[in-house]
N, C-alpha and C positions, 0 to 999 in steps of 0.2 A: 613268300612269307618266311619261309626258313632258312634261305640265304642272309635274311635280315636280321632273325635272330640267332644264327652263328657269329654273325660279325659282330653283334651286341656284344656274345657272348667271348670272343677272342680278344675283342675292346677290352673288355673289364679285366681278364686273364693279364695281357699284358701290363695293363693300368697295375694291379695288384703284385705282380712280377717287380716290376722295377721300385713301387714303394717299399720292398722288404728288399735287396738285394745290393740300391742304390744309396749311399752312405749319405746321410742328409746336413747338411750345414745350420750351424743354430748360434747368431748371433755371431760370427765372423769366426767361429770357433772350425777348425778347418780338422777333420774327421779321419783319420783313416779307412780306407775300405776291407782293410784284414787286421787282423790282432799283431800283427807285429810290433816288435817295442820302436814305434818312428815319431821321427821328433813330431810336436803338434803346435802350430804357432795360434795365436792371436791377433787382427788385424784391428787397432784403435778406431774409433770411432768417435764422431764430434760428442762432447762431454763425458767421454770413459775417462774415470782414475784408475791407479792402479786395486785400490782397495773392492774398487767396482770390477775391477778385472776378475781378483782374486775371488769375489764370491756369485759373478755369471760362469766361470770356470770348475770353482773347486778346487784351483790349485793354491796354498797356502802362500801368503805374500811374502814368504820368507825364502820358500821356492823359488819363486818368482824372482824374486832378486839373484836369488843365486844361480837361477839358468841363465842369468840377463846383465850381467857385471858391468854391461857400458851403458845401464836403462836407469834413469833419470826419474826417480818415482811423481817428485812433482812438476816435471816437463814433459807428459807425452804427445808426439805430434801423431797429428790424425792421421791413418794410413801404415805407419811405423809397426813392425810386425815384432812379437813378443813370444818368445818360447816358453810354453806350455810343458814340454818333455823333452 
């Protein structure tokens, strides 16, 4: 019995471990795993605008334009990756 509830218990340890330490992905938004200042892109997705981009992000569409000078605000193609930083 207590071999079964150590491994429970190192299950959930490790389970708990990588949800705080593993830098999690949210809506194509691509994360750093340390604070340094690195670029951070955005991958499109069928029906994203940019206007939609600019408020799943936070990053301001004037931003956005300006880290992106060859990015087409009303032509984006699905997959096409968009600097965030």
């Amino acid at each position: 019995m207590w071999p079964l509830v150590f491994l429970i218990g190192v299950t959930l340890l490790v389970l708990l471990a990588r949800q705080t330490l593993i830098p999690r992905h949210a809506h194509g938004v691509q994360v750093p795993a340390h604070h340094v200042s690195v670029a951070r892109y955005y991958r499109v997705r069928p029906g994203d605008t940019l206007t939609g981009v600019a408020a799943k992000t936070g990053v301001p569409m004037a931003r956005l334009l300006h880290l992106n000078p060859n990015l087409q605000p009303t032509a984006l193609f699905i997959g096409e990756r968009i600097r965030l930083q």
